[in-house]
PDB file of N, H, CA, C and O in Angstrom:
ATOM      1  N   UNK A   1     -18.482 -30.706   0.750  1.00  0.00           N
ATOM      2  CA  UNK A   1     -17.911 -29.458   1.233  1.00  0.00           C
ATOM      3  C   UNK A   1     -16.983 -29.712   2.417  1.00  0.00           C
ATOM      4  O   UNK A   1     -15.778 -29.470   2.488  1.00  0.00           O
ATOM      5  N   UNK A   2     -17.537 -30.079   3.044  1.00  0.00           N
ATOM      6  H   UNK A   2     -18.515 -30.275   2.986  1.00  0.00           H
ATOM      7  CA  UNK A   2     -16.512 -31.073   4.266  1.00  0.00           C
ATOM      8  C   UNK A   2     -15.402 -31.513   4.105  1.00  0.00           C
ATOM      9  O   UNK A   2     -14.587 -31.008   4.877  1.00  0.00           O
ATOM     10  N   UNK A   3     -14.919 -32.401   3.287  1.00  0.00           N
ATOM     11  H   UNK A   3     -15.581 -32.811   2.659  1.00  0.00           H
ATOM     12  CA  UNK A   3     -13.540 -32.787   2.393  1.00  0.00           C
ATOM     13  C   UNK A   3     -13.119 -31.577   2.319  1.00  0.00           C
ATOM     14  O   UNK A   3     -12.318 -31.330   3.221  1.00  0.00           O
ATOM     15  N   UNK A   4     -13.407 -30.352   1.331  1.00  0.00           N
ATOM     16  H   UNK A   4     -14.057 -30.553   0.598  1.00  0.00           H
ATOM     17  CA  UNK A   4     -12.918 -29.374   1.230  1.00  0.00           C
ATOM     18  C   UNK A   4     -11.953 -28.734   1.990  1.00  0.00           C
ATOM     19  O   UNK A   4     -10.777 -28.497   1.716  1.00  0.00           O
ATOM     20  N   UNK A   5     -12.687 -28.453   3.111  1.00  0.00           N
ATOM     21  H   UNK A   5     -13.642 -28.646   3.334  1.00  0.00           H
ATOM     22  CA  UNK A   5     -12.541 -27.445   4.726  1.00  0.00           C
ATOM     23  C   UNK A   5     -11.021 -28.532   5.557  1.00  0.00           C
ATOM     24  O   UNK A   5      -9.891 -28.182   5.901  1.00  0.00           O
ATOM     25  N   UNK A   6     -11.710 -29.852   5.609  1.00  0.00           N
ATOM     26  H   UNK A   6     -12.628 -30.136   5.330  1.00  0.00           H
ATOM     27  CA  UNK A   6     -10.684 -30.744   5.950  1.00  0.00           C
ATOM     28  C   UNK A   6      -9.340 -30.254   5.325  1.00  0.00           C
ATOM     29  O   UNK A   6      -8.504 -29.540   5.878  1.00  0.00           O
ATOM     30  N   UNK A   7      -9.295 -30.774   4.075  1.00  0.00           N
ATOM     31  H   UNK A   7      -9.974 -31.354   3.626  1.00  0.00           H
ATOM     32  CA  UNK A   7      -8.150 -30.331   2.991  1.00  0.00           C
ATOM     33  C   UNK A   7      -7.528 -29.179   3.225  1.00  0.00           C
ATOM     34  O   UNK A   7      -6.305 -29.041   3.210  1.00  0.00           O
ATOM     35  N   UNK A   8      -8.462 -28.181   3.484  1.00  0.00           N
ATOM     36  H   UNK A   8      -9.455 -28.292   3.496  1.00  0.00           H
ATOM     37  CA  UNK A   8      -7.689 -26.742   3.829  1.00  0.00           C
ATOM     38  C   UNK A   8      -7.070 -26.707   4.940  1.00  0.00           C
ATOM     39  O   UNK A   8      -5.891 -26.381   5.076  1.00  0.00           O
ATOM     40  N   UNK A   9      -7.832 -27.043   5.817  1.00  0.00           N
ATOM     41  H   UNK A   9      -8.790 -27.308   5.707  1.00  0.00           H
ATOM     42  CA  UNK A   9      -7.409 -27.060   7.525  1.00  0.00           C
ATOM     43  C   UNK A   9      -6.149 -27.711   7.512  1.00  0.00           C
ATOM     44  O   UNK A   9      -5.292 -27.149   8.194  1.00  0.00           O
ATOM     45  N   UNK A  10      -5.723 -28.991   6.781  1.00  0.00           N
ATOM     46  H   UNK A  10      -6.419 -29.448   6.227  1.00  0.00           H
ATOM     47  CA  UNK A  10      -4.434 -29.804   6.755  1.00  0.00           C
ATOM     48  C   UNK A  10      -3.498 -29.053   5.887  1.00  0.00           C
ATOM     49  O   UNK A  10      -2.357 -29.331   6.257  1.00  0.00           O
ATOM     50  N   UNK A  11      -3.481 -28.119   4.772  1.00  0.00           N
ATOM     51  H   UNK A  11      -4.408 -27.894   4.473  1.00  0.00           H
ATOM     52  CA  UNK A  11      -2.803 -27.791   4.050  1.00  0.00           C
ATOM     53  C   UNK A  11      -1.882 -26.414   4.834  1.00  0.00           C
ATOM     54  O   UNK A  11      -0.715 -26.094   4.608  1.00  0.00           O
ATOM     55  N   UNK A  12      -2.876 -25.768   5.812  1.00  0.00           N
ATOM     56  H   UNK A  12      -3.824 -26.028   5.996  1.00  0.00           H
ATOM     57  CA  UNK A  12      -2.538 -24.522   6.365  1.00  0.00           C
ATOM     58  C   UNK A  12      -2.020 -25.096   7.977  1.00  0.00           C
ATOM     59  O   UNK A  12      -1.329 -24.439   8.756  1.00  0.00           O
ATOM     60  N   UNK A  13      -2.432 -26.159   8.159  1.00  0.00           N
ATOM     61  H   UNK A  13      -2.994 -26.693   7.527  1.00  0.00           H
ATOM     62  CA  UNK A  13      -1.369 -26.838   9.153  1.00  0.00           C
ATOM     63  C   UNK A  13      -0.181 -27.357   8.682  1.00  0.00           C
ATOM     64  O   UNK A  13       0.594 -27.023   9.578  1.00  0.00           O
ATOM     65  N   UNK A  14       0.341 -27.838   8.023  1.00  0.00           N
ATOM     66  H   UNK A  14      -0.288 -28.110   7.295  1.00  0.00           H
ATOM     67  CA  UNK A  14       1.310 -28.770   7.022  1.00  0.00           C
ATOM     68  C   UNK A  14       2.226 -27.217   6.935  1.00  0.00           C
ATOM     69  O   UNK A  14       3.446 -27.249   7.097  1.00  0.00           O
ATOM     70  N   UNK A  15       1.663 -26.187   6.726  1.00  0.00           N
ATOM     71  H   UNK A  15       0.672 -26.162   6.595  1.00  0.00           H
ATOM     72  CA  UNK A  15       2.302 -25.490   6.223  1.00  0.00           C
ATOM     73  C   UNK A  15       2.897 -24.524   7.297  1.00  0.00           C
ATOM     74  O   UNK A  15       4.070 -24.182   7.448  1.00  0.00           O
ATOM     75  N   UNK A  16       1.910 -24.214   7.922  1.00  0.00           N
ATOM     76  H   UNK A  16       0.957 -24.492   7.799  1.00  0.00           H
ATOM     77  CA  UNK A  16       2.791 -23.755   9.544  1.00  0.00           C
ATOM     78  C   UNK A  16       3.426 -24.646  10.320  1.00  0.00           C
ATOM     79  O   UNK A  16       3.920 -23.921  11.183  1.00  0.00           O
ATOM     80  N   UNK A  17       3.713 -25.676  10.555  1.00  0.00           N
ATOM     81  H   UNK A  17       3.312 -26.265   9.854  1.00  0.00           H
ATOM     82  CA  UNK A  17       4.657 -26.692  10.501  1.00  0.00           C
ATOM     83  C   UNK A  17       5.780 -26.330  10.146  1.00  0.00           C
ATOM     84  O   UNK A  17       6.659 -26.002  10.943  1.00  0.00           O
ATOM     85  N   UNK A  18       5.957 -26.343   8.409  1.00  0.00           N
ATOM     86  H   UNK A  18       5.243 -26.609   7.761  1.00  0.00           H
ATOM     87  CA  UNK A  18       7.245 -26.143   7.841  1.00  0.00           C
ATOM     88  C   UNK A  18       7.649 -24.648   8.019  1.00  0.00           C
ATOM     89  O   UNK A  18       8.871 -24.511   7.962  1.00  0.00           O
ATOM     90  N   UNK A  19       7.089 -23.710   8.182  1.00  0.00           N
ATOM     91  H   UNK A  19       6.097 -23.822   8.229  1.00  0.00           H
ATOM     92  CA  UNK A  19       7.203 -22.164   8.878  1.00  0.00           C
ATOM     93  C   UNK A  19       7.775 -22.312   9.734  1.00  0.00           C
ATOM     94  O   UNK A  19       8.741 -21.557   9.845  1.00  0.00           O
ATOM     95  N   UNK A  20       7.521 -23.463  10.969  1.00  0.00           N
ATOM     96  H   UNK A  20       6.737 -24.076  10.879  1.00  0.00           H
ATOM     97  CA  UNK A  20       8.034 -23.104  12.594  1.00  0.00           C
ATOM     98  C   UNK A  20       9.222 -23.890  11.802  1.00  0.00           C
ATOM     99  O   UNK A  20      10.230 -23.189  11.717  1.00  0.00           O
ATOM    100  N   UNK A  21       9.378 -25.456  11.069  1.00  0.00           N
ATOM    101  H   UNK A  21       8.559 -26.026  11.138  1.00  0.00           H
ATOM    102  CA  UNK A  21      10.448 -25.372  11.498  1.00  0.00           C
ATOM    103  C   UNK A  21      11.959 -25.770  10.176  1.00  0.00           C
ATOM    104  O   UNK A  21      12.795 -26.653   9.981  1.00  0.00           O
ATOM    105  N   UNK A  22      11.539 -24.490   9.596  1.00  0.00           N
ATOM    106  H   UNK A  22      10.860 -23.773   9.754  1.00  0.00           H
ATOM    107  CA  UNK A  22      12.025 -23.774   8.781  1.00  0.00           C
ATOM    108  C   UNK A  22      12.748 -24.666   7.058  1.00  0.00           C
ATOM    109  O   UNK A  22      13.905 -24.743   6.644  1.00  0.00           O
ATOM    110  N   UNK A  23      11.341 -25.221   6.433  1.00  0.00           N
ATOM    111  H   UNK A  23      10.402 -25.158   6.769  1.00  0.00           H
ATOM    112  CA  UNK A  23      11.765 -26.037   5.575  1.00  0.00           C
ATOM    113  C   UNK A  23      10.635 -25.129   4.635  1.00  0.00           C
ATOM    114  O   UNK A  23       9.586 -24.540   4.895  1.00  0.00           O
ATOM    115  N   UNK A  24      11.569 -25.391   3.223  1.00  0.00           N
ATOM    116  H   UNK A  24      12.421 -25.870   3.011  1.00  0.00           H
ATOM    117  CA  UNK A  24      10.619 -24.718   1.757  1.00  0.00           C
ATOM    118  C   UNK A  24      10.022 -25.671   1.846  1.00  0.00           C
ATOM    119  O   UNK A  24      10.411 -26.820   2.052  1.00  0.00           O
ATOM    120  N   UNK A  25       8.682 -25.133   1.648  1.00  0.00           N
ATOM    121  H   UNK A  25       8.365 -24.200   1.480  1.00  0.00           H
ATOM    122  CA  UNK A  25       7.390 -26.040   0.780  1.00  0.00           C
ATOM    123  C   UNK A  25       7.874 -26.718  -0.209  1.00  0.00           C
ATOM    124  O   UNK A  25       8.876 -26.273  -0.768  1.00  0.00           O
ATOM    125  N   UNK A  26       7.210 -28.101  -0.715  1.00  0.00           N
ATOM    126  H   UNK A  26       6.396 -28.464  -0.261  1.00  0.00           H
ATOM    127  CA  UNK A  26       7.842 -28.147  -2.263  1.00  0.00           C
ATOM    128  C   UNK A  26       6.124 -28.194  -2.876  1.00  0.00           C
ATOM    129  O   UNK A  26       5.713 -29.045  -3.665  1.00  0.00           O
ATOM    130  N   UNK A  27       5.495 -27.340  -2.434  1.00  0.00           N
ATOM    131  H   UNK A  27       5.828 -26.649  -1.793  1.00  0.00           H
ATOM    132  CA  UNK A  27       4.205 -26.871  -3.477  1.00  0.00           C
ATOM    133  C   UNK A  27       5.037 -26.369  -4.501  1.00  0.00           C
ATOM    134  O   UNK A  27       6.230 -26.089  -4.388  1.00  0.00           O
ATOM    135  N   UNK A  28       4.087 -26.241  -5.854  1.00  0.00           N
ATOM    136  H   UNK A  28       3.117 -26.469  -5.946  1.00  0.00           H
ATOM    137  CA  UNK A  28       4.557 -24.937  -6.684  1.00  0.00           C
ATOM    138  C   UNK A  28       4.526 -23.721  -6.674  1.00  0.00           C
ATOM    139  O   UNK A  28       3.897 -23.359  -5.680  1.00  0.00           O
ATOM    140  N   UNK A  29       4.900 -22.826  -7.303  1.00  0.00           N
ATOM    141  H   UNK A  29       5.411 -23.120  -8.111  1.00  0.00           H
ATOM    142  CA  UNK A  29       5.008 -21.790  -6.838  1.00  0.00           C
ATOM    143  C   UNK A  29       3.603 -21.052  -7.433  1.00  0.00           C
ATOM    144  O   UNK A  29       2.959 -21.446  -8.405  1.00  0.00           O
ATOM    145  N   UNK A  30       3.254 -19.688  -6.452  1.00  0.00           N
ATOM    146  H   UNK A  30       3.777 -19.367  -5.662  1.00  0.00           H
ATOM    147  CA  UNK A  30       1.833 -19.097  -6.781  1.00  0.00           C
ATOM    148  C   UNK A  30       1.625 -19.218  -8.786  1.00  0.00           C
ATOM    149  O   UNK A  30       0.845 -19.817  -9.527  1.00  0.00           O
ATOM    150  N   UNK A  31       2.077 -18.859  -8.864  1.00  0.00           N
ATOM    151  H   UNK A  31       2.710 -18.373  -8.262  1.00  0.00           H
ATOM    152  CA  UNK A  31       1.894 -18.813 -10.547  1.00  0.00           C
ATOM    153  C   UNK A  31       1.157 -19.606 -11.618  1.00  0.00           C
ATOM    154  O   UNK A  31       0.596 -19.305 -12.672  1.00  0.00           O
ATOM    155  N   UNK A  32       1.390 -20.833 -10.886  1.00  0.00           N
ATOM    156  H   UNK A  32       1.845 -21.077 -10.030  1.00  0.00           H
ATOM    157  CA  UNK A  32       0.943 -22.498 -11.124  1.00  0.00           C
ATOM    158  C   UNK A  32      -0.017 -22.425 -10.519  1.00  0.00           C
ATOM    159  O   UNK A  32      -0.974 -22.543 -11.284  1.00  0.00           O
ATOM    160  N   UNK A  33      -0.461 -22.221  -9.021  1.00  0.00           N
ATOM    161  H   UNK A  33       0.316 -22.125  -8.400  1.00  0.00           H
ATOM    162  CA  UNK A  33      -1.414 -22.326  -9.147  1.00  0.00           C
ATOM    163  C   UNK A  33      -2.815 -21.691  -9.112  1.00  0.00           C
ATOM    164  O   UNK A  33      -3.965 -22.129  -9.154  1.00  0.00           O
ATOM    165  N   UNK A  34      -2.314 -20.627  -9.029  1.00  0.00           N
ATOM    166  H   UNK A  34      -1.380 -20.271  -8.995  1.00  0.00           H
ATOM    167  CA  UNK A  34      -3.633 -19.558  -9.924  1.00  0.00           C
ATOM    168  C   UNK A  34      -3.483 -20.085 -11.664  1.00  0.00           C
ATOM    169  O   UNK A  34      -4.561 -20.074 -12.259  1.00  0.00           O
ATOM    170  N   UNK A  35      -2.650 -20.389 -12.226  1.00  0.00           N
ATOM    171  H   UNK A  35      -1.775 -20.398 -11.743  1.00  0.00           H
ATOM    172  CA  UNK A  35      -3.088 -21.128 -13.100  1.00  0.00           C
ATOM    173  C   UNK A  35      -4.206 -22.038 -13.598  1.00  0.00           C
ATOM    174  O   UNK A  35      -5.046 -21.817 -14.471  1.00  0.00           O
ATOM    175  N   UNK A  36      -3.886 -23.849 -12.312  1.00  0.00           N
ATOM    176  H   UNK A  36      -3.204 -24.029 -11.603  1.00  0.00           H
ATOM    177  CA  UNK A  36      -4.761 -24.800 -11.790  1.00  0.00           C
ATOM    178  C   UNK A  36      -6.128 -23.952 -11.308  1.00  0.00           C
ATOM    179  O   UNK A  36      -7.223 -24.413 -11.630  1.00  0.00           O
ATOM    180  N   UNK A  37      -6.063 -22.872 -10.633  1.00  0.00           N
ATOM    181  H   UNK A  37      -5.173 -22.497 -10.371  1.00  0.00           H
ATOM    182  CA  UNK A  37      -7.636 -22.105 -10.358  1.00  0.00           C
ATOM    183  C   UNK A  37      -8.034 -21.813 -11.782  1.00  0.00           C
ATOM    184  O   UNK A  37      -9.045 -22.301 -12.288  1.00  0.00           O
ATOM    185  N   UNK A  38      -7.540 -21.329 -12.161  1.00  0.00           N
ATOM    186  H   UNK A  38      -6.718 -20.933 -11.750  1.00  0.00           H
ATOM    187  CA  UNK A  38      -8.463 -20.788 -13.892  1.00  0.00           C
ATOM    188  C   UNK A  38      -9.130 -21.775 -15.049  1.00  0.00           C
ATOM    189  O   UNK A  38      -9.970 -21.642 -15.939  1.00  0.00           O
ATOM    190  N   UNK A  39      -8.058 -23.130 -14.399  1.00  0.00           N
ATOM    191  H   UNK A  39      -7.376 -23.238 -13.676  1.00  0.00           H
ATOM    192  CA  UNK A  39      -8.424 -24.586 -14.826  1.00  0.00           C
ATOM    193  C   UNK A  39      -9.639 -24.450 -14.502  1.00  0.00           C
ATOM    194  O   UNK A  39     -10.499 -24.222 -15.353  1.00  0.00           O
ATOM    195  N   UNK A  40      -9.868 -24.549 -13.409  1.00  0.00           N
ATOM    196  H   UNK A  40      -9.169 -24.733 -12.717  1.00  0.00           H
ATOM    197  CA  UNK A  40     -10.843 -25.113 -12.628  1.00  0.00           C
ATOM    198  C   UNK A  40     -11.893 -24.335 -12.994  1.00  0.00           C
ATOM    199  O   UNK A  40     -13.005 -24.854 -12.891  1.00  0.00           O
ATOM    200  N   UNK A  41     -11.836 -23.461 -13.308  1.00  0.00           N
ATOM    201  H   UNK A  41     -10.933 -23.040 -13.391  1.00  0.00           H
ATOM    202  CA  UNK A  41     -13.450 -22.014 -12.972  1.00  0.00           C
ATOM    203  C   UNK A  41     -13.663 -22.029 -14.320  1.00  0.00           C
ATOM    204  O   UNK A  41     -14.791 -21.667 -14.653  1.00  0.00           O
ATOM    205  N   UNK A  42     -12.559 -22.489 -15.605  1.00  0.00           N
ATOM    206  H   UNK A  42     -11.643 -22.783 -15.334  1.00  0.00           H
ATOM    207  CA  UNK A  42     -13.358 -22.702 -16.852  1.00  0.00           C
ATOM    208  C   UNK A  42     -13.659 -24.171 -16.939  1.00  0.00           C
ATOM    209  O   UNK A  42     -14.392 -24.457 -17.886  1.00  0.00           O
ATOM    210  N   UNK A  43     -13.318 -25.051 -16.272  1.00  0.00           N
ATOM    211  H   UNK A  43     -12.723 -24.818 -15.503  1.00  0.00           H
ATOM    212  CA  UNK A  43     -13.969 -26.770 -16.120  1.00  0.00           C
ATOM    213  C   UNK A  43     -15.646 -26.148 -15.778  1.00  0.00           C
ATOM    214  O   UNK A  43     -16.610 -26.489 -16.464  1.00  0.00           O
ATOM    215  N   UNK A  44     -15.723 -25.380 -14.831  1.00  0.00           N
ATOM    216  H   UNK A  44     -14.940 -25.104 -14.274  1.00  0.00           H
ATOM    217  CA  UNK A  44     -16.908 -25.089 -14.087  1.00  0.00           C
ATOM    218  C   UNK A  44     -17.809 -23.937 -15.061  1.00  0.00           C
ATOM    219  O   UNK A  44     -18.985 -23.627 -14.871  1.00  0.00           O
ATOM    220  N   UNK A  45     -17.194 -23.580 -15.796  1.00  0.00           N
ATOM    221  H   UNK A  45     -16.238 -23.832 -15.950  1.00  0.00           H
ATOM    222  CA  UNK A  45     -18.045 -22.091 -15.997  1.00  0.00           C
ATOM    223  C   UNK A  45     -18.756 -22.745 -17.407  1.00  0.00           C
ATOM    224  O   UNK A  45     -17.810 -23.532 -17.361  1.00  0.00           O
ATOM    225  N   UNK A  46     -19.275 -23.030 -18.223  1.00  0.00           N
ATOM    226  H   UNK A  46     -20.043 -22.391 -18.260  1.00  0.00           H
ATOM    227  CA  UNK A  46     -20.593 -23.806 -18.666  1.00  0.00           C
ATOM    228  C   UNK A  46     -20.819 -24.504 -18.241  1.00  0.00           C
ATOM    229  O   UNK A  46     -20.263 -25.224 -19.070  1.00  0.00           O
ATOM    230  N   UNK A  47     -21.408 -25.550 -17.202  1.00  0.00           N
ATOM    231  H   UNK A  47     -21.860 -24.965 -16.528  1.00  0.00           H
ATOM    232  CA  UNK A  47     -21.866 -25.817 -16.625  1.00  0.00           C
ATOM    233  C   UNK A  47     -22.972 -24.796 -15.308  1.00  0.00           C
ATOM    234  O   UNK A  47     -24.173 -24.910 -15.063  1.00  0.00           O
ATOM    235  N   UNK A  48     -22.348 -24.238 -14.951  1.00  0.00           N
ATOM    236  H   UNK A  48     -21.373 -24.145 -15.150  1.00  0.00           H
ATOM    237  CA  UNK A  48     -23.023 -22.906 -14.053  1.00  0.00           C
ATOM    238  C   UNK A  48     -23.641 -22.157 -14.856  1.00  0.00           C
ATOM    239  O   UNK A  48     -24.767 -21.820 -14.490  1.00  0.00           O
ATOM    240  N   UNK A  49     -23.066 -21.556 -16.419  1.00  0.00           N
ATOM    241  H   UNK A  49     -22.151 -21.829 -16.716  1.00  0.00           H
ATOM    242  CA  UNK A  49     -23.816 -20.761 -17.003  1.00  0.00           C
ATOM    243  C   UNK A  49     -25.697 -21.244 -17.550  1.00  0.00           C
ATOM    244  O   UNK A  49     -26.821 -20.747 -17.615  1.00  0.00           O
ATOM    245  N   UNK A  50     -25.050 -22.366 -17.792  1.00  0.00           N
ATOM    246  H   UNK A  50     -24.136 -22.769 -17.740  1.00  0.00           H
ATOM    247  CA  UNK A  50     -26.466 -23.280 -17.790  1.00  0.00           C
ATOM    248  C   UNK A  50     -27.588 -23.739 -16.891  1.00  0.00           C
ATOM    249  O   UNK A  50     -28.652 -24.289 -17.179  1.00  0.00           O
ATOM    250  N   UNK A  51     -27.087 -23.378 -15.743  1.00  0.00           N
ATOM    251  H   UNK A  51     -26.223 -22.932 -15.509  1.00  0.00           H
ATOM    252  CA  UNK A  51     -27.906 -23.919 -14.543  1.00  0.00           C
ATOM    253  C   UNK A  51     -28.431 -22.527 -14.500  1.00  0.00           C
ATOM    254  O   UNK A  51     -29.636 -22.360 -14.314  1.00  0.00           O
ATOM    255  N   UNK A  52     -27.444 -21.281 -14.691  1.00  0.00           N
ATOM    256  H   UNK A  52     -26.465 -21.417 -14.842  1.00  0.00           H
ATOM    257  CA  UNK A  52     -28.147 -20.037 -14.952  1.00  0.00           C
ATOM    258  C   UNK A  52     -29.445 -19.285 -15.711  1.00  0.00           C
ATOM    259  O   UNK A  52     -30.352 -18.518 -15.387  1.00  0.00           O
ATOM    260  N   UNK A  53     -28.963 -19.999 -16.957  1.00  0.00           N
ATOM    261  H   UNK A  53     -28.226 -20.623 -17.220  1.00  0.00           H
ATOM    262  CA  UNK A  53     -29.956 -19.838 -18.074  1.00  0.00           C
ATOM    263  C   UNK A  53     -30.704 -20.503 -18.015  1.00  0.00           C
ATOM    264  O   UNK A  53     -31.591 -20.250 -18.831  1.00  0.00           O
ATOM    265  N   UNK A  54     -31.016 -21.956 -16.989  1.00  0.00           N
ATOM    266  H   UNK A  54     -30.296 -22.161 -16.327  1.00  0.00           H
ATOM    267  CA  UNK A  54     -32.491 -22.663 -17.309  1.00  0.00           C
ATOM    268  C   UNK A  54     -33.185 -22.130 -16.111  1.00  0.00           C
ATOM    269  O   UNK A  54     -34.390 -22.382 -16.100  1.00  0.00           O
ATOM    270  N   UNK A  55     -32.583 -21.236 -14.768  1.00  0.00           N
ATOM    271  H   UNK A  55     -31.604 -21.032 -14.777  1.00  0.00           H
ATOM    272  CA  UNK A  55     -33.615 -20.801 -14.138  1.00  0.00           C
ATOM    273  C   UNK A  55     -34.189 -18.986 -14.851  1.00  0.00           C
ATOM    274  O   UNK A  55     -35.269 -18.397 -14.833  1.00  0.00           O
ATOM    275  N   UNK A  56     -33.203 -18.738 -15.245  1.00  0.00           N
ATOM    276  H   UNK A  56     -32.325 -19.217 -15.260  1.00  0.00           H
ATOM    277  CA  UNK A  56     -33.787 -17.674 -15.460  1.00  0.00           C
ATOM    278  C   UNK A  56     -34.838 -17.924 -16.731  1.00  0.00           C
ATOM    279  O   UNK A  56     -35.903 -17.319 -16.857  1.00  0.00           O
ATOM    280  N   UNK A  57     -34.347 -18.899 -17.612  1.00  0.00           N
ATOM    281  H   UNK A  57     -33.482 -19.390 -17.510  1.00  0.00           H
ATOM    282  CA  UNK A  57     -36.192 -18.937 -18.532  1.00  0.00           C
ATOM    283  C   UNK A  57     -37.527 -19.589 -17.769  1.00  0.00           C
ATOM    284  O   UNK A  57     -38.670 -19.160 -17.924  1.00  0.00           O
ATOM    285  N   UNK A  58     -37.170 -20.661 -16.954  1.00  0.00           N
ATOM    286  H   UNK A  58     -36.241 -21.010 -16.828  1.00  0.00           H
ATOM    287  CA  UNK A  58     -38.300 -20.861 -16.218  1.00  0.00           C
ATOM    288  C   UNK A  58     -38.878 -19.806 -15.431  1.00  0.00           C
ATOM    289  O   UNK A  58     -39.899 -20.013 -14.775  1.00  0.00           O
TER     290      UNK A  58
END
């Protein structure tokens, strides 16, 4: 989780950086990556559903 927070903390610095001093990001644009999120939450979502279903039968 740590990595995580790190990662964020540098990404939202990196990025107010280029805010103050006045350069485009070359991230992609939002579209892409709410895309890469939906990747991600169906990589994740059987797996979770399962961890779901074996506590709720126990």
């Amino acid at each position: 989780m740590k990595a995580y927070i790190v990662s964020l903390a540098a990404g939202v610095a990196v990025g107010l950086l280029y805010n103050v001093i006045d350069v485009k990001s070359p991230a992609p644009p939002i579209v892409a990556l709410i895309g890469l999120l939906g990747m991600v939450a169906g990589e994740h979502a059987i797996p979770f559903a399962r961890m779901v279903l074996a506590h709720v039968t126990s």
